[in-house]
N, C-alpha and C positions, 0 to 999 in steps of 0.2 A: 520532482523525481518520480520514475516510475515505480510505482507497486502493480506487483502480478498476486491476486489469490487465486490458488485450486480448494474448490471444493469437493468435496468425495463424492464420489459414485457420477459427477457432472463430467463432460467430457470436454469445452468450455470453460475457459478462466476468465475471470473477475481484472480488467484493468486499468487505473486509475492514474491521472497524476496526480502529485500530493506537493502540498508547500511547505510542509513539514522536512525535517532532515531526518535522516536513516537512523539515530541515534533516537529520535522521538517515535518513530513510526515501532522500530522494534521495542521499545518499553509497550507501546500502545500493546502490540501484540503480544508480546510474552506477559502480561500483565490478564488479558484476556485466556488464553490458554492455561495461566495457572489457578487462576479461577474459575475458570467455566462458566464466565461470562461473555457475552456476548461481543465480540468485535467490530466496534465504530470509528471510524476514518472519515475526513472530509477529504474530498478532491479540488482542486484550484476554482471551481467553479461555484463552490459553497453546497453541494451537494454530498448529502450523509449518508452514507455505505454501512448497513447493519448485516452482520451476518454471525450465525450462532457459531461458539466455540467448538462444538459439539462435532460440526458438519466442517470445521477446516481441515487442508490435506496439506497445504504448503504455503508459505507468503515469500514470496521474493521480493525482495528488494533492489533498486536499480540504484546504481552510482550516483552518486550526485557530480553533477558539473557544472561550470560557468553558464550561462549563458551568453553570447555572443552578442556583441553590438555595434552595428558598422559594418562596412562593407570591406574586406582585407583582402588580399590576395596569399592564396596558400599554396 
């Protein structure tokens, strides 16, 4: 799924996919904002996204969907 972060004052957003589902990814983050810790996400690639609570302005979260397999005609 995709996640979008904005940072503040950056003009430029942060975008990652994530193997995670919307249910985990928002814990991750409201977990970090209510703390004032630091916000860590991995993306499908195993690459770890650190970014201070301090400096986020927005997290979006994108739909989760199937993925598609095979060739069908639509």
């Amino acid at each position: 799924m995709e996640v979008k972060i904005g940072i503040q004052n950056i003009g430029r957003e942060i975008v990652l996919e994530s193997a995670q589902d919307a249910d985990a990814v928002a814990k991750v983050v409201g977990e970090s904002i209510t703390k004032g810790t630091e916000l860590r996400l991995t993306d499908e690639k195993g690459r770890l996204i650190i970014i201070p609570a301090n400096v986020l302005g927005y997290v979006e979260i994108g739909a989760q969907e199937a993925r598609r397999v095979g060739f069908g005609a639509l």
